[in-house]
C-alpha positions, 0 to 999 in steps of 0.5 A: 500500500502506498504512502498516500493511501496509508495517510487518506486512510489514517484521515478517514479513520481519525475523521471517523473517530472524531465524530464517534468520540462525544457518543463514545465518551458519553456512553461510558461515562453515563453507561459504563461506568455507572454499570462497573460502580454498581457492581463494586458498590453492591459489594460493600456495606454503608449508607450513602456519604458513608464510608463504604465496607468491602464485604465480598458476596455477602450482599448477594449471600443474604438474598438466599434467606430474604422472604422479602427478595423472593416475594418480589421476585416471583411477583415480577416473574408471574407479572411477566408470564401473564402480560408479555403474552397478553400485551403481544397478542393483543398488540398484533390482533390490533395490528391485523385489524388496522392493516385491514384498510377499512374506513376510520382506520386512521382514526382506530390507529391514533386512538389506540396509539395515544395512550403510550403518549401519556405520562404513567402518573396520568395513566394510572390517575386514570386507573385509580379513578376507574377501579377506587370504591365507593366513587369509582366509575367501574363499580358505579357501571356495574352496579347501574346494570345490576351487577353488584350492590355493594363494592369491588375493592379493585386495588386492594384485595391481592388477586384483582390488584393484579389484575387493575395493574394488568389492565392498566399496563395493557391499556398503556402499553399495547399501542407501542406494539401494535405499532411495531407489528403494524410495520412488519405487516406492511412489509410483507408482499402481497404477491404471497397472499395472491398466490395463496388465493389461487391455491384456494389458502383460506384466512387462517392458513394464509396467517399462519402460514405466511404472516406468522413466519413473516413476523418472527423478527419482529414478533422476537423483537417485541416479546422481548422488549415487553418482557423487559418492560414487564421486568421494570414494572415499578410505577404501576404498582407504586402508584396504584396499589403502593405494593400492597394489600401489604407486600403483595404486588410489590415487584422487585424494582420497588423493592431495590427503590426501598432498599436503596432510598427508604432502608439506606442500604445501596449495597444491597440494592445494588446486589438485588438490581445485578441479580434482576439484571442477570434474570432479564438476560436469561428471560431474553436468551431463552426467548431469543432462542426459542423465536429466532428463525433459524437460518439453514 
C-alpha cells in the first residue's frame, strides 16, 4: 500500500473517530461506568456519604434467606408470564385489524396509539379513578346494570390488584406494539397472499402460514422488549396499589427503590438490581432462542 493511501486512510479513520468520540465518551461515562460502580458498590456495606465496607458476596449471600427478595421476585416473574403474552397478542390482533384498510382506520390507529403518549402518573390517575370504591366509575357501571350492590375493592384485595395493574399496563402499553407489528405487516408482499388465493389458502392458513413466519423478527423483537418492560414494572404498582394489600404486588424494582432510598442500604440494592439484571438476560436468551428463525 502506498504512502498516500496509508495517510487518506489514517484521515478517514481519525475523521471517523472524531465524530464517534462525544457518543463514545458519553456512553461510558453515563453507561459504563455507572454499570462497573454498581457492581463494586453492591459489594460493600454503608449508607450513602458513608464510608463504604468491602464485604465480598455477602450482599448477594443474604438474598438466599430474604422472604422479602423472593416475594418480589416471583411477583415480577408471574407479572411477566401473564402480560408479555397478553400485551403481544393483543398488540398484533390490533395490528391485523388496522392493516385491514377499512374506513376510520386512521382514526382506530391514533386512538389506540395515544395512550403510550401519556405520562404513567396520568395513566394510572386514570386507573385509580376507574377501579377506587365507593366513587369509582367501574363499580358505579356495574352496579347501574345490576351487577353488584355493594363494592369491588379493585386495588386492594391481592388477586384483582393484579389484575387493575394488568389492565392498566395493557391499556398503556399495547399501542407501542401494535405499532411495531403494524410495520412488519406492511412489509410483507402481497404477491404471497395472491398466490395463496389461487391455491384456494383460506384466512387462517394464509396467517399462519405466511404472516406468522413473516413476523418472527419482529414478533422476537417485541416479546422481548415487553418482557423487559414487564421486568421494570415499578410505577404501576407504586402508584396504584403502593405494593400492597401489604407486600403483595410489590415487584422487585420497588423493592431495590426501598432498599436503596427508604432502608439506606445501596449495597444491597445494588446486589438485588445485578441479580434482576442477570434474570432479564436469561428471560431474553431463552426467548431469543426459542423465536429466532433459524437460518439453514
Amino acid at each position: 500500500m502506498s504512502k498516500v493511501k496509508k495517510r487518506e486512510m489514517w484521515k478517514s479513520n481519525l475523521t471517523a473517530w472524531l465524530f464517534l468520540f462525544p457518543f463514545v465518551s458519553l456512553y461510558l461515562l453515563f453507561m459504563v461506568y455507572p454499570i462497573i460502580e454498581g457492581f463494586i458498590i453492591s459489594l460493600t456495606r454503608g449508607g450513602f456519604g458513608m464510608d463504604r465496607e468491602f464485604i465480598g458476596l455477602s450482599n448477594y449471600t443474604t438474598m438466599l434467606s430474604d422472604a422479602f427478595f423472593w416475594e418480589a421476585l416471583w411477583n415480577t416473574i408471574i407479572f411477566v408470564l401473564i402480560s408479555t403474552p397478553s400485551i403481544v397478542v393483543l398488540g398484533l390482533l390490533m395490528a391485523l385489524l388496522v392493516n385491514q384498510g377499512l374506513k376510520g382506520t386512521t382514526f382506530i390507529r391514533a386512538a389506540f396509539f395515544v395512550p403510550y403518549m401519556l405520562s404513567i402518573s396520568v395513566m394510572t390517575s386514570i386507573f385509580v379513578f376507574i377501579f377506587q370504591p365507593y366513587t369509582g366509575l367501574l363499580n358505579e357501571i356495574l352496579r347501574s346494570v345490576g351487577l353488584i350492590d355493594g363494592e369491588i375493592f379493585w386495588l386492594g384485595e391481592t388477586g384483582l390488584a393484579w389484575l387493575s395493574i394488568l389492565v392498566a399496563t395493557l391499556w398503556w402499553t399495547v399501542g407501542f406494539n401494535m405499532v411495531l407489528f403494524l410495520a412488519g405487516l406492511q412489509d410483507i408482499s402481497e404477491e404471497w397472499y395472491e398466490a395463496a388465493d389461487m391455491d384456494g389458502a383460506n384466512a387462517w392458513q394464509k396467517f399462519w402460514h405466511i404472516t406468522l413466519p413473516s413476523l418472527r423478527g419482529v414478533l422476537t423483537l417485541v416479546v422481548i422488549l415487553q418482557s423487559v418492560a414487564s421486568f421494570k414494572l415499578f410505577g404501576q404498582p407504586w402508584l396504584m396499589t403502593g405494593g400492597g394489600p401489604g407486600t403483595s404486588t410489590r415487584p422487585l424494582v420497588q423493592y431495590i427503590y426501598e432498599l436503596g432510598f427508604r432502608n439506606w442500604n445501596p449495597g444491597y440494592a445494588s446486589a438485588v438490581s445485578y441479580v434482576l439484571f442477570l434474570v432479564m438476560m436469561i428471560f431474553a436468551f431463552i426467548q431469543y432462542k426459542l423465536l429466532i428463525k433459524k437460518e439453514d
